[in-house]
N, C-alpha and C positions, 0 to 999 in steps of 0.2 A: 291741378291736373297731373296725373300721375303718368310718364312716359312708359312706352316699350320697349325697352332695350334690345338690340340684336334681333329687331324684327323690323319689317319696312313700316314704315308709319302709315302708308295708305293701301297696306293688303290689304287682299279678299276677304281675310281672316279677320281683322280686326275691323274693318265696315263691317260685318255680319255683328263683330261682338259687341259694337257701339249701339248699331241700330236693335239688339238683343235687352240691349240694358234698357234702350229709349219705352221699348214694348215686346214685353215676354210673349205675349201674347200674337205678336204680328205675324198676318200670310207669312208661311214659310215661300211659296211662289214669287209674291213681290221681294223678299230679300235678294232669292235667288237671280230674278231676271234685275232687278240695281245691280248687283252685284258684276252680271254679266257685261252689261250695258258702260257700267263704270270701266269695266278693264277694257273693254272693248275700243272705245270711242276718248279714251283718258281723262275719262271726267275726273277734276281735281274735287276736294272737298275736305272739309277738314270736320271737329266737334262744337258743341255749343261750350259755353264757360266750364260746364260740371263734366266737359266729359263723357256724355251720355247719348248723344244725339249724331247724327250725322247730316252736317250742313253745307250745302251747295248757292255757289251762286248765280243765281237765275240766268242771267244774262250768257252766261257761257253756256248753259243751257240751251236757248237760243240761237248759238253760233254752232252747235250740237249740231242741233235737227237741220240743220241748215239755213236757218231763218237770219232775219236780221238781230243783232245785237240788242235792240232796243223792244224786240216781241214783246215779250214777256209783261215788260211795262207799260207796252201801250195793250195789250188787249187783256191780259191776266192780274195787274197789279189792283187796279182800283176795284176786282170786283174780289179781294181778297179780304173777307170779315173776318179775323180771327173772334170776333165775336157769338157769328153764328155759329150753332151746333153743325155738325157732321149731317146730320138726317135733315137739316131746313132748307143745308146747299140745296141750290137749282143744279142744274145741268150745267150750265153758264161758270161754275167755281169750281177751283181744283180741291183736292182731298190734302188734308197735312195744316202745319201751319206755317206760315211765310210774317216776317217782319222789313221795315226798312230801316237799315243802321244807318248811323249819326252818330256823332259826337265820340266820347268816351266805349261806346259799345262798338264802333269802328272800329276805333284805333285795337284794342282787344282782339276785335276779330280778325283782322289784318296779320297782326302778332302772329295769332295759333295758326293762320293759315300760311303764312312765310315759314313758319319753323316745320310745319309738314310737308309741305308743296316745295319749297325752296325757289319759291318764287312771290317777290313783291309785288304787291298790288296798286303801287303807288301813290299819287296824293289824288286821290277820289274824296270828295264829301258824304257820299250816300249811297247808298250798295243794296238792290234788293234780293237776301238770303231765302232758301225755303229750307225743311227738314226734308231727312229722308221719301217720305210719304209725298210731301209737296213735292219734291224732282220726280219722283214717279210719275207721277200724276200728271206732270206739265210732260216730260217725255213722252207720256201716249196718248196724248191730246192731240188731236188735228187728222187732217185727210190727206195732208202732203205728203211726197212721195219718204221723204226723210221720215216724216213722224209712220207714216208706215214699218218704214224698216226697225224703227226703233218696236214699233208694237209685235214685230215675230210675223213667225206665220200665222198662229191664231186669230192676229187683230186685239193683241192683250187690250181688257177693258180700263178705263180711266177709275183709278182708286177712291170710292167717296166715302170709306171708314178707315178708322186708324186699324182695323182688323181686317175685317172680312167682308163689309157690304160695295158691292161691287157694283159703279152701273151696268146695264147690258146695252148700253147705247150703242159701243162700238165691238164689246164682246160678246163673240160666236158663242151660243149655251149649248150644251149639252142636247137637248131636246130636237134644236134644228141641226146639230150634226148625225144625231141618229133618223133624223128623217132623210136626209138626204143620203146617209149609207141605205137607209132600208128601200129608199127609191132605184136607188143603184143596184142592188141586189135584185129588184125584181126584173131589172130588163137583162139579168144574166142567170143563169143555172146554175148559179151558187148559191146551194140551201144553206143560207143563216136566217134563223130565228128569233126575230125582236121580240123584249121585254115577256121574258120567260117564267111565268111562277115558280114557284115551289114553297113548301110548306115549310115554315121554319121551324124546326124543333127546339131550337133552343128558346124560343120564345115563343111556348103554344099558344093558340089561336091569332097567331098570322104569319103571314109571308111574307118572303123577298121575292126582287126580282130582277133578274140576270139582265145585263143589257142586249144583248145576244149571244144566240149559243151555236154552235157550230160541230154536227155531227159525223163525224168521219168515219172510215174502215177500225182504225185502230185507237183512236183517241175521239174523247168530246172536247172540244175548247168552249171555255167558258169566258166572250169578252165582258173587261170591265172597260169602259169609256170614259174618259174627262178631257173638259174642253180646255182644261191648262195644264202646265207640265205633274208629272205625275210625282210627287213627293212620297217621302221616306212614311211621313204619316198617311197619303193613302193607304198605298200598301196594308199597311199596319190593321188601318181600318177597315178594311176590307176582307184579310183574310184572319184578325186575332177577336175582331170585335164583330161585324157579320158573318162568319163562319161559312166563307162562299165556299169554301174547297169542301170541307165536310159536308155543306148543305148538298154539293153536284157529287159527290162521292155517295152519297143517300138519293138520290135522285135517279142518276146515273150508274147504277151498281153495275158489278165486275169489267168496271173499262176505266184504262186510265184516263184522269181527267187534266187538263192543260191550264190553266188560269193566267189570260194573257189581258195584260193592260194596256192601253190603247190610248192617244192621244194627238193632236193635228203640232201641238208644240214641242214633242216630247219626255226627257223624262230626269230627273237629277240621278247627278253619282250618289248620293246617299239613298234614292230610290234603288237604283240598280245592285249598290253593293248589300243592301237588305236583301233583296232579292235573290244573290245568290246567296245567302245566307239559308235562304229557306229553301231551295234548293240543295243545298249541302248536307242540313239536317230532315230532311222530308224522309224519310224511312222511320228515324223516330217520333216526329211529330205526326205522320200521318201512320202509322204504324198498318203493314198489308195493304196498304196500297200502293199506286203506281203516281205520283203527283211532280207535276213539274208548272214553277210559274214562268212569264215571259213578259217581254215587250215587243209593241210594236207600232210603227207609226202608222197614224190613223192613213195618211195618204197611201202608203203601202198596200193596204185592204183596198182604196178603193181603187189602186192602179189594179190592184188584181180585178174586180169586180168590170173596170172598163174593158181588158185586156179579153176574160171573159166573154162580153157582148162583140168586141169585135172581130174574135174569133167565128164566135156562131153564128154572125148576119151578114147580108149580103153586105158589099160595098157601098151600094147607093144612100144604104140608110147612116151610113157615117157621116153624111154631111146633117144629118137632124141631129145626131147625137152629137156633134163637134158641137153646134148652135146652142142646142140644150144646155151643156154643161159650162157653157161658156155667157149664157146669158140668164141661166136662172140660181142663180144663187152655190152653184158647185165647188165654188172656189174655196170654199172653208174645209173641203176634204181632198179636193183634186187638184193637184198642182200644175204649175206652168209647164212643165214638162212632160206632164200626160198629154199635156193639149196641145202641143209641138211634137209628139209623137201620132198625135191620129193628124193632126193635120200633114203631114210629111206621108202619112200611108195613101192618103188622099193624093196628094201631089205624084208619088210614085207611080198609083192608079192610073192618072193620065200620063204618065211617061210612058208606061209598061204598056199603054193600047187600052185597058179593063174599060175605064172612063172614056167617056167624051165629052170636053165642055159642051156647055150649050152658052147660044149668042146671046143668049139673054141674064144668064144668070155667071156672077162671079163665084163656086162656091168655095174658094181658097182665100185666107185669112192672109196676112203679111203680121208675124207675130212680132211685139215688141221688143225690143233692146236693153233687159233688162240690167239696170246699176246699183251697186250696192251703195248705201250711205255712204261709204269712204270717199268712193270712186266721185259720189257726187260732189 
């Protein structure tokens, strides 16, 4: 194993370049949120013998999320096949591959991980390890309040390919955030327009289609939407390989057009720093036109979209819309702080005289006390 010199042994930088070697191929998303989650929470971890891999061990894992020590092996280990394929797992098994050391392959890994970590692991007999993919996977496993925090705001889903296939057991798609934006939008007077054709020319005989678009005095925005954070290769794909700017610049003529991207988990610095890249050069890449791209968070839109409604309606009808978005699914757009803002206008209401409770109904909430992982 070939050391780093004059570099920390467990940066950002070099878990990205380990788990890069492990698969060229892997979510750039899931490096990104490890990566996070590792510096975050100080998860230790060290490589497998070649150097290639990034290996964690379970049980601290565990004491992560705030679980007991022993989770992992009592509910996670024995339904661990490394025999099975990735596509035969159930639901029931995590994604990656996990072993139990013993003997000579202990002692080894103890080694690598003492000289990185600079901490011993003592005299243990048997130690159960995962790879990158497997800590993943085990981090966003569960409904508890930890394993929540560890999954973001999104509700990042549980990894079951070493690439790309994702379950959606616990991850919000795409599909249901734009249903509930577009639900949002109708009880307010904010013209956005979902899943908007247009004829693709660069690849005649068919189209694209915008996820919505947004018509203004001076500018058309054109959003693009994803239900996990927005990487350096959206971007890319979006405006070098679908040709959305040019497709709404031919759509849309003589008005500048905006191309904002959108997401509930946000968006990386390598997204963002592309971003202003094309921004920078947008005169000559788009030559005569007026083009600028953005970001923005998807709860953003829909804090505007509530703000909106509450504006334009009576008071009485807040307490269905507090209800609504509190009990049918809104939480994947609408954060806890929208919902502490109408319920407080509500409370005001009756301070200020507008309201009058009635005897029979309680329509005010006592909102939770929310704690971050650490804190827990």
């Amino acid at each position: 194993m070939t050391l780093i010199l004059n570099s920390p042994s467990n940066s950002t930088a070099r878990l990205k370049s380990v788990i890069k070697s492990a698969d060229p191929n892997v979510d750039q998303t899931i490096v990104n949120e490890l990566c996070r989650l590792t510096e975050e929470y100080d998860l230790k971890w060290t490589t497998n013998s070649k150097g290639e891999n990034a290996i964690y061990i379970m049980s601290s894992l565990s004491v992560a999320k705030g679980l007991s020590s022993e989770d992992y092996l009592k509910n996670w280990a024995n339904k661990t096949d490394l025999a099975t394929s990735t596509k035969e797992r159930s639901l029931g098994t995590l994604a990656g591959k996990a072993c139990k050391l013993e003997g000579q392959l202990l002692i080894d890994f103890k080694a690598r991980y003492a000289q990185q970590n600079k901490v011993s692991l003592g005299k243990i007999k048997a130690l159960w390890v995962g790879d990158f993919l497997h800590a993943y996977s085990y981090l966003t496993q569960g409904s508890s309040q930890a394993a929540q925090d560890f999954q973001t705001l999104g509700s990042l889903a549980i990894e079951t390919s070493v690439k790309k296939e994702i379950e959606e057991s616990t991850h919000t798609i795409e599909p249901t955030l734009q249903l509930k934006l577009m639900e949002l939008a109708g009880h307010s007077n904010i013209n956005l327009k979902f899943e908007v054709p247009v004829y693709d020319t660069f690849n005649p005989g068919s189209h694209r289609r915008f996820d919505f678009v947004e018509q203004l005095p001076k500018v058309t925005k054109i959003y693009e939407l994803k239900s996990r954070t927005i990487s350096e290769e959206n971007v890319k794909v979006t405006i070098l390989d679908k040709h959305y700017i040019e497709l709404a610049l031919q759509h849309y003529k003589s008005k500048p057009i905006e191309l904002v991207f959108t997401s509930p988990v946000g968006i990386s610095w390598e997204a963002k720093s592309y971003i202003q890249e094309i921004n920078d050069n947008a005169s000559t890449m788009f030559p005569g036109a007026k083009v600028k791209v953005s970001f923005i968070d998807t709860q953003a839109i829909s804090e505007r979209l509530v703000n909106n409604y509450l504006t334009n309606s009576c008071i009485e009808s807040h307490f269905w819309f507090k209800s609504k978005l509190i009990k049918e699914g809104f939480n994947c757009v609408v954060g806890g702080r929208t919902i502490e803002k109408l319920n407080n206008s509500i409370v005001e209401a009756y301070r200020t005289g507008r309201l009058i409770k009635s005897a029979k109904t309680d329509n005010v909430i006592q909102l939770p006390i929310l704690k971050s992982a650490k804190a827990a």
